[in-house]
PDB file of the backbone (N, CA, C, O) and the ligand in Angstrom, with CONECT records:
HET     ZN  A 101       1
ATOM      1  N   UNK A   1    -153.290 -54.248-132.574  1.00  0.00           N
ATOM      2  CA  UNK A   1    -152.106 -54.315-133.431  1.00  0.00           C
ATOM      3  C   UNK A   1    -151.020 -53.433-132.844  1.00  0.00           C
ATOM      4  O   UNK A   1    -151.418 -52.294-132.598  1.00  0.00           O
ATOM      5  N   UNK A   2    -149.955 -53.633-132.606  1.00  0.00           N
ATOM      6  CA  UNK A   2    -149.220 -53.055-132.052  1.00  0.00           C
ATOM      7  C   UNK A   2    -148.139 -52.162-133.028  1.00  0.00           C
ATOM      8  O   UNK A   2    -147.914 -52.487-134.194  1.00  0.00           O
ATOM      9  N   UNK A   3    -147.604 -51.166-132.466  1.00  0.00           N
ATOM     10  CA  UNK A   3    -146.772 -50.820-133.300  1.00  0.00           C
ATOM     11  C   UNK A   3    -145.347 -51.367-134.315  1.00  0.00           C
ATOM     12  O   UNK A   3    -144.952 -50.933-135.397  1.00  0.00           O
ATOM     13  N   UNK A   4    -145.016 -52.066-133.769  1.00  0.00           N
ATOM     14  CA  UNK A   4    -143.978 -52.938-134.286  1.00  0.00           C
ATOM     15  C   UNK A   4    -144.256 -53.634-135.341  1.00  0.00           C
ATOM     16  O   UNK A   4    -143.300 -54.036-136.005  1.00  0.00           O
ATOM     17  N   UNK A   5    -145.499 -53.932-135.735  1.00  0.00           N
ATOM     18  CA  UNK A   5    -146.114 -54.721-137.138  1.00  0.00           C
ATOM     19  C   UNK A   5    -146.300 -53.641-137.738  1.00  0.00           C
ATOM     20  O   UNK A   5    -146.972 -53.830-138.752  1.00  0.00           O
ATOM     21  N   UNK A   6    -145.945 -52.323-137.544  1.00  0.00           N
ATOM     22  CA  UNK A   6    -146.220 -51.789-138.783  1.00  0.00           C
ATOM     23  C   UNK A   6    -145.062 -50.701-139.146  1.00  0.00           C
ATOM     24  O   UNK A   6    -144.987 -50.136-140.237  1.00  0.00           O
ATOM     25  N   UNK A   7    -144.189 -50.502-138.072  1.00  0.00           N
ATOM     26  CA  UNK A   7    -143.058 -49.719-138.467  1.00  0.00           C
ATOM     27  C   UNK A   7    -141.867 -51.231-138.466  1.00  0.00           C
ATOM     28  O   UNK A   7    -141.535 -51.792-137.421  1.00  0.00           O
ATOM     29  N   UNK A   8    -141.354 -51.686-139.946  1.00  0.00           N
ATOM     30  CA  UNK A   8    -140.361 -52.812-139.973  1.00  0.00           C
ATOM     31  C   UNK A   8    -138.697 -51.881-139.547  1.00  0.00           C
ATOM     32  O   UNK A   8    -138.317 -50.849-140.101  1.00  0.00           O
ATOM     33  N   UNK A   9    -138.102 -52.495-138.642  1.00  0.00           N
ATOM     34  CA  UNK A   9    -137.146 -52.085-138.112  1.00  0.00           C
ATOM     35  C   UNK A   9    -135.928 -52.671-139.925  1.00  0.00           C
ATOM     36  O   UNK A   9    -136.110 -53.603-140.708  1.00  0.00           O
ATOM     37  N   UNK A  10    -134.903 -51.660-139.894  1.00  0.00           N
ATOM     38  CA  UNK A  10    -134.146 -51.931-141.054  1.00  0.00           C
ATOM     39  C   UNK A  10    -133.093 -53.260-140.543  1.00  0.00           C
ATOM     40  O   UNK A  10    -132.509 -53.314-139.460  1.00  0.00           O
ATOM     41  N   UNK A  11    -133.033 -54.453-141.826  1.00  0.00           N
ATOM     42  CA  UNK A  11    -132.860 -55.934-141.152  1.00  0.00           C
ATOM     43  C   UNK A  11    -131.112 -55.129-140.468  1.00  0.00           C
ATOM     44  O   UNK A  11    -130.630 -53.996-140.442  1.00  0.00           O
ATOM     45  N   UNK A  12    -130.679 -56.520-140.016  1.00  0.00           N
ATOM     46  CA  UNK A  12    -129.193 -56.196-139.352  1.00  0.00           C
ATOM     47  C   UNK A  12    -128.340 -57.720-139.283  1.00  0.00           C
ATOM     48  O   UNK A  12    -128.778 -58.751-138.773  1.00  0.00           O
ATOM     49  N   UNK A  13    -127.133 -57.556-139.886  1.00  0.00           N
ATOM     50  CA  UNK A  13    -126.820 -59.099-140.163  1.00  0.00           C
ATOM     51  C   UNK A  13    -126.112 -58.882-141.503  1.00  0.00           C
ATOM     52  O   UNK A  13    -126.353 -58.005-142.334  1.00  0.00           O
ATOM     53  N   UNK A  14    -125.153 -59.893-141.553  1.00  0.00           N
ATOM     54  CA  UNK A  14    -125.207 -60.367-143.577  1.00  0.00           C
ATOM     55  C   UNK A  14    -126.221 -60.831-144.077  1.00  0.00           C
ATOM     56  O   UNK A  14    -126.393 -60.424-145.225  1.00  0.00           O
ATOM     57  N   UNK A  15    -127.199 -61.716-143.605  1.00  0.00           N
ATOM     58  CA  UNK A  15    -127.903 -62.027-144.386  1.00  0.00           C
ATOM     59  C   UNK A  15    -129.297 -61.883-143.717  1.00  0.00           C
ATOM     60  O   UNK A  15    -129.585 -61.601-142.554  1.00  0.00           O
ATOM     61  N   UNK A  16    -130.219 -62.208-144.986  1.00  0.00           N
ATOM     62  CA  UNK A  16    -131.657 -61.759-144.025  1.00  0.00           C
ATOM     63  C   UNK A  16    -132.634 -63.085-144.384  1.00  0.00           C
ATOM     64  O   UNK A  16    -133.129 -63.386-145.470  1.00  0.00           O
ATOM     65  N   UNK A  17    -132.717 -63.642-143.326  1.00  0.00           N
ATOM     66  CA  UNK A  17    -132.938 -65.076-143.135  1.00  0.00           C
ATOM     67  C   UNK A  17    -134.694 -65.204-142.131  1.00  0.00           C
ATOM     68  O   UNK A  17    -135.139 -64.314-141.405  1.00  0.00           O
ATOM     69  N   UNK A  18    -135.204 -66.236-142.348  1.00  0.00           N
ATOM     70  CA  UNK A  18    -136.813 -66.451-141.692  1.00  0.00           C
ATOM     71  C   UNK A  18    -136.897 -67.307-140.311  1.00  0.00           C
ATOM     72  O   UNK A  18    -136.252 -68.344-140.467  1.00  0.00           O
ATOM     73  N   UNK A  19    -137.353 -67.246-139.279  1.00  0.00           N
ATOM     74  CA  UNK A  19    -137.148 -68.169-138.165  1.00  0.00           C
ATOM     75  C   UNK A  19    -137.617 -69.581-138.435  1.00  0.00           C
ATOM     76  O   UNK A  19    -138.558 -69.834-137.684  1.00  0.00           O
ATOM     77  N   UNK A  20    -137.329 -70.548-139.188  1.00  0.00           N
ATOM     78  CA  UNK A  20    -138.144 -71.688-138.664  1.00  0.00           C
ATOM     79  C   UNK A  20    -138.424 -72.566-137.188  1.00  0.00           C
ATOM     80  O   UNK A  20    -137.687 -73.319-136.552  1.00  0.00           O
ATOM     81  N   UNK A  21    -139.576 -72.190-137.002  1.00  0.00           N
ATOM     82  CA  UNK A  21    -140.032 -72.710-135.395  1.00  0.00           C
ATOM     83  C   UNK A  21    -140.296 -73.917-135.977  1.00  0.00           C
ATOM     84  O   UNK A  21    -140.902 -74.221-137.005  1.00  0.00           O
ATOM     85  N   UNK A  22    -139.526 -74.788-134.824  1.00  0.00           N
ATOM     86  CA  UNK A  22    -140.071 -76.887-134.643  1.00  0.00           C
ATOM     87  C   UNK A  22    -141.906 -76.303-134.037  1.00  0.00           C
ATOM     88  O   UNK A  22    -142.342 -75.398-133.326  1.00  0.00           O
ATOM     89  N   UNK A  23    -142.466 -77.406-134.799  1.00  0.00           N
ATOM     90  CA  UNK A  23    -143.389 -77.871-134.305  1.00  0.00           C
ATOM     91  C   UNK A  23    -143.790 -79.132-133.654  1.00  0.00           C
ATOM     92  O   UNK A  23    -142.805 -79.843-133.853  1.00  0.00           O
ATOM     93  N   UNK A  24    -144.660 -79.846-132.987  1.00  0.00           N
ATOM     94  CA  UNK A  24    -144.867 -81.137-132.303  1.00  0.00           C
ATOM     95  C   UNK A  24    -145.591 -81.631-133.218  1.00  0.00           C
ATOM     96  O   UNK A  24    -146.606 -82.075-132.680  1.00  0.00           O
ATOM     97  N   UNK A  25    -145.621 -81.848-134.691  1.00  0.00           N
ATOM     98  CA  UNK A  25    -145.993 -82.527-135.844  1.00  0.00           C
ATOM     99  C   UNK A  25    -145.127 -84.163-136.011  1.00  0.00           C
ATOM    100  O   UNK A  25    -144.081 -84.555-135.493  1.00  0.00           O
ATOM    101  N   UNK A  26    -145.933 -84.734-136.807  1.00  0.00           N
ATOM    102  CA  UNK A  26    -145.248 -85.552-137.558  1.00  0.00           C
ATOM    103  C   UNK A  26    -145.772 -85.386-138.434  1.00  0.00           C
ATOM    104  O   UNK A  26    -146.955 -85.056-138.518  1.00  0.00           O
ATOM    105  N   UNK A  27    -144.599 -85.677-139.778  1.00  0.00           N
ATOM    106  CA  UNK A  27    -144.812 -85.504-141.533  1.00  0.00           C
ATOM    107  C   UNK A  27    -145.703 -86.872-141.707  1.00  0.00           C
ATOM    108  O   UNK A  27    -145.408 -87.951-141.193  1.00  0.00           O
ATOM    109  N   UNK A  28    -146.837 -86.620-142.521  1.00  0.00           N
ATOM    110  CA  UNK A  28    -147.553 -87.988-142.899  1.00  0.00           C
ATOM    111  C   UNK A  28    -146.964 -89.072-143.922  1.00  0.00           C
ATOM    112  O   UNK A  28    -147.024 -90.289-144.101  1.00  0.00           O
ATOM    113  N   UNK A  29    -146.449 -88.107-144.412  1.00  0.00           N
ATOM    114  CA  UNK A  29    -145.717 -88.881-145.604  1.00  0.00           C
ATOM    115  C   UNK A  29    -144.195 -89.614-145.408  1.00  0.00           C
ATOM    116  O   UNK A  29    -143.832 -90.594-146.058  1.00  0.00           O
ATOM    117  N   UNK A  30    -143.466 -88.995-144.477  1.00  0.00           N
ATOM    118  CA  UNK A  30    -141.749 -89.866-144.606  1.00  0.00           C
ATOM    119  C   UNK A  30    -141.835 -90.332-143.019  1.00  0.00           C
ATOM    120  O   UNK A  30    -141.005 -91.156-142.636  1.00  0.00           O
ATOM    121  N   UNK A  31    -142.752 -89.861-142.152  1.00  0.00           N
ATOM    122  CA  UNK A  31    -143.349 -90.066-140.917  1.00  0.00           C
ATOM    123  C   UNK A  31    -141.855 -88.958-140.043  1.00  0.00           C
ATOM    124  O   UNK A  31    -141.926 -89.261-138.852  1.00  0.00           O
ATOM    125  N   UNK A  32    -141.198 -88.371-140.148  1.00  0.00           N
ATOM    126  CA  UNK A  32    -140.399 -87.208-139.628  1.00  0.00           C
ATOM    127  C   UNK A  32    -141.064 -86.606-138.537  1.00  0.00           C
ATOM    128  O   UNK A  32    -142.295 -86.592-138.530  1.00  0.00           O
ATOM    129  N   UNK A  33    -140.354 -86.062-137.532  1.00  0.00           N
ATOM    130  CA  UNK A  33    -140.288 -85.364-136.478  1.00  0.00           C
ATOM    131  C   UNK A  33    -139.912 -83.721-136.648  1.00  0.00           C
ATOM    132  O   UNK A  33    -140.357 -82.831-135.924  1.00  0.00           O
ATOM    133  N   UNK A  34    -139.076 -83.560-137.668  1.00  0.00           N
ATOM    134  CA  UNK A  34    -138.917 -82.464-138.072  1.00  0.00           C
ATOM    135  C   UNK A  34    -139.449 -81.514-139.036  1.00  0.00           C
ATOM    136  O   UNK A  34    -138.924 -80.982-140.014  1.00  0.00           O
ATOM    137  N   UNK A  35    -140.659 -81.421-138.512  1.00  0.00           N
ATOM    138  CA  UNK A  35    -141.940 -80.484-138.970  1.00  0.00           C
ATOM    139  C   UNK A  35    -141.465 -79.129-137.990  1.00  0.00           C
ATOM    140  O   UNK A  35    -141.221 -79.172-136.784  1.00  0.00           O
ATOM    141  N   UNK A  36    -141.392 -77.370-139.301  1.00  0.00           N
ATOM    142  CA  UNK A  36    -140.845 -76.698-139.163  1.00  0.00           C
ATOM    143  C   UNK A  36    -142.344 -75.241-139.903  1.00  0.00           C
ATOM    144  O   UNK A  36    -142.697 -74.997-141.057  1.00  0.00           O
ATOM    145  N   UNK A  37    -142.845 -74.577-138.400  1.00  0.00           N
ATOM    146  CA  UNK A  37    -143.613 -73.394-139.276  1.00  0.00           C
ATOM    147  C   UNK A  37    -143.123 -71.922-139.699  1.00  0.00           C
ATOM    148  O   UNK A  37    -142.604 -71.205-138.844  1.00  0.00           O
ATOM    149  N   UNK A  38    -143.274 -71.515-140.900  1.00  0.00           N
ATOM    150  CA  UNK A  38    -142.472 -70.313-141.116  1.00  0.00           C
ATOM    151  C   UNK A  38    -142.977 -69.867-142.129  1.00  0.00           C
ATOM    152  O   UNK A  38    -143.595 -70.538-142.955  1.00  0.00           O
ATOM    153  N   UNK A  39    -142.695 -68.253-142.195  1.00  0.00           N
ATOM    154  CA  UNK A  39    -143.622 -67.610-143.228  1.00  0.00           C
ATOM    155  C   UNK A  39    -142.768 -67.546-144.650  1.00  0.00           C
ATOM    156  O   UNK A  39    -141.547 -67.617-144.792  1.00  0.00           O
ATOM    157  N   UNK A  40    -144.028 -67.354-145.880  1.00  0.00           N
ATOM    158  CA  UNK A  40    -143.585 -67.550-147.381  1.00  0.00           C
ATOM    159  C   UNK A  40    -144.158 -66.617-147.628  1.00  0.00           C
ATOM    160  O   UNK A  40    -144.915 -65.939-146.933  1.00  0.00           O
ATOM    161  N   UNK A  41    -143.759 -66.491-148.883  1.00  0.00           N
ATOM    162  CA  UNK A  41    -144.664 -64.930-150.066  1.00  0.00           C
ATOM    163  C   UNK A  41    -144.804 -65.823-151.345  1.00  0.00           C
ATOM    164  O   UNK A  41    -143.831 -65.981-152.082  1.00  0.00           O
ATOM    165  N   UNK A  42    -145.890 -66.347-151.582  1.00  0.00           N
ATOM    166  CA  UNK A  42    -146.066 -67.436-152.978  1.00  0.00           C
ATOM    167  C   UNK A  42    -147.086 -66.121-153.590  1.00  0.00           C
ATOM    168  O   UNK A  42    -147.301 -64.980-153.182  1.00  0.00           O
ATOM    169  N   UNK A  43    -147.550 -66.875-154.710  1.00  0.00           N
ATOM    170  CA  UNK A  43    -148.678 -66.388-155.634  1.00  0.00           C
ATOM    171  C   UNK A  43    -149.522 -65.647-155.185  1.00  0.00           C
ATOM    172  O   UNK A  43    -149.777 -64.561-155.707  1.00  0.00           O
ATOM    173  N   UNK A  44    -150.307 -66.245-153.786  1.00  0.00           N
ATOM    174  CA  UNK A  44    -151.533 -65.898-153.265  1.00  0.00           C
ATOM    175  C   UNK A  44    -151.262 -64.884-152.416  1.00  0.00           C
ATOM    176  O   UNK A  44    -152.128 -64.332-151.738  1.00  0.00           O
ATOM    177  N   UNK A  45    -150.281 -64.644-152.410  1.00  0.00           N
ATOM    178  CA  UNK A  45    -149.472 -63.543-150.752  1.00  0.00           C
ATOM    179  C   UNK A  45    -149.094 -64.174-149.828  1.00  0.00           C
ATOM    180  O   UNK A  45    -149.000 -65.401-149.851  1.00  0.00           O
ATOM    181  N   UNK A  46    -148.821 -63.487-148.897  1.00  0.00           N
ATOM    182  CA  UNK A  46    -148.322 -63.514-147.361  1.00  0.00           C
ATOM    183  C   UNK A  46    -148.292 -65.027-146.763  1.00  0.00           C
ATOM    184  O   UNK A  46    -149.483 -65.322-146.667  1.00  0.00           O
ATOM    185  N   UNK A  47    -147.897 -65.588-146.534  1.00  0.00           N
ATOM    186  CA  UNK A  47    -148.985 -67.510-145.719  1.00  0.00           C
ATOM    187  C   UNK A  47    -147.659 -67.784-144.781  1.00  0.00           C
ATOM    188  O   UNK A  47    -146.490 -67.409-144.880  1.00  0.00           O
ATOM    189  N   UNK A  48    -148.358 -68.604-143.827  1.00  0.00           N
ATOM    190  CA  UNK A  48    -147.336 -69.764-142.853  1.00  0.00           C
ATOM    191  C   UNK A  48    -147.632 -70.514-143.493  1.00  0.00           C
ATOM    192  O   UNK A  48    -148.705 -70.647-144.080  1.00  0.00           O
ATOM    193  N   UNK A  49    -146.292 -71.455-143.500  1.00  0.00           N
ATOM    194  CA  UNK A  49    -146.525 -72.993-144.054  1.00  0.00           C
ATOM    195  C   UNK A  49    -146.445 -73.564-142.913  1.00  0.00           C
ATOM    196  O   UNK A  49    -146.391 -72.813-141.939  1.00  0.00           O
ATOM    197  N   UNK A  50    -146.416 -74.923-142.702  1.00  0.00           N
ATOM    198  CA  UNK A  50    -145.926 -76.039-141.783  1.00  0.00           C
ATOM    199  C   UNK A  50    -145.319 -76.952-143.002  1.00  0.00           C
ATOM    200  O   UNK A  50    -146.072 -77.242-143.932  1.00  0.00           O
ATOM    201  N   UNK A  51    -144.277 -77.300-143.001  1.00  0.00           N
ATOM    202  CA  UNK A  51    -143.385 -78.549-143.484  1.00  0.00           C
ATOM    203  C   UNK A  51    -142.372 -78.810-143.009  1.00  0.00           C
ATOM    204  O   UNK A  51    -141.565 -78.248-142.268  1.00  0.00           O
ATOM    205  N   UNK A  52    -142.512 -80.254-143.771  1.00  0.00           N
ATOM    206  CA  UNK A  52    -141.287 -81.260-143.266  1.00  0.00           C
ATOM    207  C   UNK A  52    -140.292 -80.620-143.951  1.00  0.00           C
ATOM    208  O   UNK A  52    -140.251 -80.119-145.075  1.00  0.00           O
ATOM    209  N   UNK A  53    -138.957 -80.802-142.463  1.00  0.00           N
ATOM    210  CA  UNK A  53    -138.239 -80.205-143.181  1.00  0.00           C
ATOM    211  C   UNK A  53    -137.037 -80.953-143.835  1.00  0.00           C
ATOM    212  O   UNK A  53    -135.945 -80.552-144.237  1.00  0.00           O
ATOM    213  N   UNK A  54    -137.653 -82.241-143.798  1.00  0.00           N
ATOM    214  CA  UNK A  54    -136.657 -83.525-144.263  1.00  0.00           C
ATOM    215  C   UNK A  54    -137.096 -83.508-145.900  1.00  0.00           C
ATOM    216  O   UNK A  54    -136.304 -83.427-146.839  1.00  0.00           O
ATOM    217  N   UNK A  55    -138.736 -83.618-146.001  1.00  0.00           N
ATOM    218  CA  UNK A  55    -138.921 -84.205-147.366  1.00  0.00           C
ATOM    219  C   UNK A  55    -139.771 -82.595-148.025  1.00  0.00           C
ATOM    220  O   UNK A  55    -139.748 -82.212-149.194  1.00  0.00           O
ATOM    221  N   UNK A  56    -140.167 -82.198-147.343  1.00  0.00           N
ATOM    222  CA  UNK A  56    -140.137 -80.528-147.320  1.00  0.00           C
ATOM    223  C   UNK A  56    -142.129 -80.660-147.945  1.00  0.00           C
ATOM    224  O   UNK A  56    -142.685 -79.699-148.477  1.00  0.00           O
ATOM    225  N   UNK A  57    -142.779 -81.907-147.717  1.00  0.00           N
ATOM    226  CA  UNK A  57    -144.262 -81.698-147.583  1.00  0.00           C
ATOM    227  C   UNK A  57    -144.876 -80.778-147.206  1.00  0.00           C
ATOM    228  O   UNK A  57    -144.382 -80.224-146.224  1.00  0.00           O
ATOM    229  N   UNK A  58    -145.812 -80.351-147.600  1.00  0.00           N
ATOM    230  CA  UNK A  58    -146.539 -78.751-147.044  1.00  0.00           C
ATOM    231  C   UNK A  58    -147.675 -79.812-146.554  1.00  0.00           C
ATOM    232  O   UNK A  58    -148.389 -80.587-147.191  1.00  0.00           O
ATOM    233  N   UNK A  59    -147.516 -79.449-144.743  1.00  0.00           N
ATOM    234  CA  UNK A  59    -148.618 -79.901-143.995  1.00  0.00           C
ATOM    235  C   UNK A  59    -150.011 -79.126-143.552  1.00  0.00           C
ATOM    236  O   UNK A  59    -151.107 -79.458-143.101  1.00  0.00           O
ATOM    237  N   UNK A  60    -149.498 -78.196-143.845  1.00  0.00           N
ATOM    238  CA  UNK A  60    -150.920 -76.930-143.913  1.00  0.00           C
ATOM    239  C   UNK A  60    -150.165 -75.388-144.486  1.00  0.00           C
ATOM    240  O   UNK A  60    -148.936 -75.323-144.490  1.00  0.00           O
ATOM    241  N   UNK A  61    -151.081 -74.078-144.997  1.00  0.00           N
ATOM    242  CA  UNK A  61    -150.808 -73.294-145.332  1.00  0.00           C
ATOM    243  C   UNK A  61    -151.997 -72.176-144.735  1.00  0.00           C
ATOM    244  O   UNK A  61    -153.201 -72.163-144.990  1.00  0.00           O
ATOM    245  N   UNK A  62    -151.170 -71.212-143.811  1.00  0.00           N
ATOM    246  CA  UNK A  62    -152.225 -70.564-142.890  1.00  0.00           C
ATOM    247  C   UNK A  62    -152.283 -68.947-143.564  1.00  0.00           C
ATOM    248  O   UNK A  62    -151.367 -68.313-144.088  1.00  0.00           O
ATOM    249  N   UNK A  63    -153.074 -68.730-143.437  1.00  0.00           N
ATOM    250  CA  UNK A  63    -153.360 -67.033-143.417  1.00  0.00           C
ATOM    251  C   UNK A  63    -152.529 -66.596-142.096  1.00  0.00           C
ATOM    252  O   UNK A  63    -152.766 -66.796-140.905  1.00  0.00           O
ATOM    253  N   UNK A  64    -151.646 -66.038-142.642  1.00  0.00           N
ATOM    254  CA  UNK A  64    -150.908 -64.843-141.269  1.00  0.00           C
ATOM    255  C   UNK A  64    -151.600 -64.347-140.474  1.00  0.00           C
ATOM    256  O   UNK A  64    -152.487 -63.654-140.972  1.00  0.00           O
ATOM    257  N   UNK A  65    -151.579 -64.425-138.893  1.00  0.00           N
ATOM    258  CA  UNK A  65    -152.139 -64.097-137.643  1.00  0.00           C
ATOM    259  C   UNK A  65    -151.611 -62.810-137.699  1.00  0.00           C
ATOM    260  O   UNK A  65    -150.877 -62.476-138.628  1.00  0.00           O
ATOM    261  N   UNK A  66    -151.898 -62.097-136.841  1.00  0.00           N
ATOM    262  CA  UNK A  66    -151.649 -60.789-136.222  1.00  0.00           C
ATOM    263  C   UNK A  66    -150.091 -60.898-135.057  1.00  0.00           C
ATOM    264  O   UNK A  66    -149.192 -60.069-134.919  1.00  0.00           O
ATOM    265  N   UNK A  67    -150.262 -62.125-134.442  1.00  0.00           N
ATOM    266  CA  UNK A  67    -148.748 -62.378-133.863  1.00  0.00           C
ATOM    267  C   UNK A  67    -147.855 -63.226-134.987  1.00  0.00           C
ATOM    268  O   UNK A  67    -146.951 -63.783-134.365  1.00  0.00           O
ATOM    269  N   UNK A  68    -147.781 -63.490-136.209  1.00  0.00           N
ATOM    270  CA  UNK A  68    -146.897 -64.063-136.883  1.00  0.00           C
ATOM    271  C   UNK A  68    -145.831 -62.704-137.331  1.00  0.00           C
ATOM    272  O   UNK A  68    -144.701 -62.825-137.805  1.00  0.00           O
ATOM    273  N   UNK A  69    -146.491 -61.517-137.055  1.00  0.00           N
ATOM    274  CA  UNK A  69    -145.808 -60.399-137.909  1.00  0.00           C
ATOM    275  C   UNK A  69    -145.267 -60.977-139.177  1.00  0.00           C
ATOM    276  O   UNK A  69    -144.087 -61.292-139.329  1.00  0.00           O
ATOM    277  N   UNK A  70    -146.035 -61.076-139.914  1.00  0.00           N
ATOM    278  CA  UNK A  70    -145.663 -61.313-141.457  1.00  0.00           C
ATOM    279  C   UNK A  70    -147.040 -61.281-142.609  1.00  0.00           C
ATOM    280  O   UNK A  70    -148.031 -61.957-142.884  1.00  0.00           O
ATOM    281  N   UNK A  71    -146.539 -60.360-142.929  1.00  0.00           N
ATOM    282  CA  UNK A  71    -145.077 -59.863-143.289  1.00  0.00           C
ATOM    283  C   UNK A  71    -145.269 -58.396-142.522  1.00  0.00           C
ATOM    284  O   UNK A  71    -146.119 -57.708-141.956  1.00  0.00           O
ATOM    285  N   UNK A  72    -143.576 -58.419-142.994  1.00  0.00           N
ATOM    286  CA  UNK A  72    -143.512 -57.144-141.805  1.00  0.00           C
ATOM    287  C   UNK A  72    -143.993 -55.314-141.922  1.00  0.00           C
ATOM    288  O   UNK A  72    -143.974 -54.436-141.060  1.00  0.00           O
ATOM    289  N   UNK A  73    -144.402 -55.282-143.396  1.00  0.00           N
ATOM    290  CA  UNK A  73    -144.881 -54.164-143.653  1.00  0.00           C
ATOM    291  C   UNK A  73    -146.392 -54.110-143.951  1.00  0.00           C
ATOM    292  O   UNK A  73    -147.097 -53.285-144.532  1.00  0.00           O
ATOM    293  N   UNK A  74    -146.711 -55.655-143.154  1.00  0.00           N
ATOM    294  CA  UNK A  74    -148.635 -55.253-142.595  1.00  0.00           C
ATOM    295  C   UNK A  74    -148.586 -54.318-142.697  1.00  0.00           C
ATOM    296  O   UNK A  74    -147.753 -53.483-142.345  1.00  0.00           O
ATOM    297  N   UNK A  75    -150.527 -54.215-143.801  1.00  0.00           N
ATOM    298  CA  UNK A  75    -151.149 -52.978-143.497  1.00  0.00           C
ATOM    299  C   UNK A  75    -151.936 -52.346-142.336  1.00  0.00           C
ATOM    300  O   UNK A  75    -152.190 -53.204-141.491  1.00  0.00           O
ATOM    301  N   UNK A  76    -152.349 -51.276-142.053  1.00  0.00           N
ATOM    302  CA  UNK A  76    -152.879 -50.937-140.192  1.00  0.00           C
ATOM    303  C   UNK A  76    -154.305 -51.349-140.463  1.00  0.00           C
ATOM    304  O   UNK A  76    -155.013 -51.519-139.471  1.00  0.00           O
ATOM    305  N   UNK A  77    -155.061 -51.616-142.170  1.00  0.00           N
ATOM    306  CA  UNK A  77    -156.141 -51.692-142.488  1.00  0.00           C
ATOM    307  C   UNK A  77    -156.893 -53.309-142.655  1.00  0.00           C
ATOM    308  O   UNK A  77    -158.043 -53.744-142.696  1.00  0.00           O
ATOM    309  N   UNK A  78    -155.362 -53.928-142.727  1.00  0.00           N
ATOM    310  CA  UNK A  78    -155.465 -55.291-143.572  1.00  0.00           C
ATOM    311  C   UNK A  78    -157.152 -56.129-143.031  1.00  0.00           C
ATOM    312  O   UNK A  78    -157.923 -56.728-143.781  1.00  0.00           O
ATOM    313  N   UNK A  79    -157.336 -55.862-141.315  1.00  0.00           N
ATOM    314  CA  UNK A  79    -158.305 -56.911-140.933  1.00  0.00           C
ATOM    315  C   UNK A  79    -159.264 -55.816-141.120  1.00  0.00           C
ATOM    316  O   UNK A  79    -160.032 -56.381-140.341  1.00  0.00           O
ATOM    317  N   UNK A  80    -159.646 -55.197-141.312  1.00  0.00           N
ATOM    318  CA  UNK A  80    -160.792 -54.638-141.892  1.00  0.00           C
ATOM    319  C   UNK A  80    -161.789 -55.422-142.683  1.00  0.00           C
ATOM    320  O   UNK A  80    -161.642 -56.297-143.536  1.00  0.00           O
ATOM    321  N   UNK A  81    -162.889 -54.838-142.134  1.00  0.00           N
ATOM    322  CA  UNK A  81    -164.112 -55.378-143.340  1.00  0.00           C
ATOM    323  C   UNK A  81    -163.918 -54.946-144.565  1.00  0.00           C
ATOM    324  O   UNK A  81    -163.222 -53.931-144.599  1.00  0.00           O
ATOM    325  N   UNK A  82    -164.385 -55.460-145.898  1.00  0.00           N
ATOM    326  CA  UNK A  82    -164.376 -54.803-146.867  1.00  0.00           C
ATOM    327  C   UNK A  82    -165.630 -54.259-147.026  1.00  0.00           C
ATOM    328  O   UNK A  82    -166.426 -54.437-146.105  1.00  0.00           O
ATOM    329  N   UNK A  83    -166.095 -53.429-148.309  1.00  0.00           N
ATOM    330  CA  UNK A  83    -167.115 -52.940-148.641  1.00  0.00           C
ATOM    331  C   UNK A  83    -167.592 -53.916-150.408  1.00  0.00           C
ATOM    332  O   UNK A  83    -167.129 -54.666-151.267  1.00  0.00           O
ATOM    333  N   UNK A  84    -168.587 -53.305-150.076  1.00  0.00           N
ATOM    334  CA  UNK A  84    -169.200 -54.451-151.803  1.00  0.00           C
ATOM    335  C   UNK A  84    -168.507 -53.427-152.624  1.00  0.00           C
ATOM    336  O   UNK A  84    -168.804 -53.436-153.818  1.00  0.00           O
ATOM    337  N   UNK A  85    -167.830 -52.734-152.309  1.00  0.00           N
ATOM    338  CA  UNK A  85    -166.845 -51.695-153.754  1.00  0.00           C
ATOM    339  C   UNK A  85    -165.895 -52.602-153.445  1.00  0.00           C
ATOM    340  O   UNK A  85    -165.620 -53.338-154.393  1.00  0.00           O
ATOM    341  N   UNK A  86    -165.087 -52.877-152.095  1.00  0.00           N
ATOM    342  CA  UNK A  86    -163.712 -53.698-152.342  1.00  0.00           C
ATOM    343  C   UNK A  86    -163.144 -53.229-151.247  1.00  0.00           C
ATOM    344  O   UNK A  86    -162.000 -53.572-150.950  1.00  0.00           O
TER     345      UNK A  86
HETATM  346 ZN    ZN A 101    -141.559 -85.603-144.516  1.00  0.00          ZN2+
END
């Protein structure tokens, strides 16, 4: 884990906006080319989605990698094992 996932640099800009990366997907549903992966904060926490970004289908929903940096105030503990306490 490198340092940069865990010290978040303060944003810079007017606005504070998410990268959507193209992917080499097609949407199953409107059949689109413009399948787009990028990170969310829903209910469950932290996730990459993949969706269309025409009809905005959720084509999968990933657990955050260690290179997604997201979110950016990862914990240094997060991939840790747990214990049967928690
Ligand atoms: Zn679509």
């Amino acid at each position: 884990m490198g340092l940069e996932s865990l010290m978040p640099m303060p944003p810079s800009g007017d606005r504070i906006s998410v990268e959507r990366k193209p992917v080499d997907e097609t949407c199953p549903k409107c059949g689109s080319g413009n399948v787009a992966r990028y990170p969310v904060a829903n209910f469950i926490g932290p996730r990459m989605v993949t969706k269309c970004q025409d009809c905005f289908h959720s084509l999968s929903v990933d657990v955050p990698t260690e290179e997604d940096h997201w979110p950016p105030w990862r914990s240094a503990t997060l991939d840790w094992p747990t214990s049967r306490a928690g």
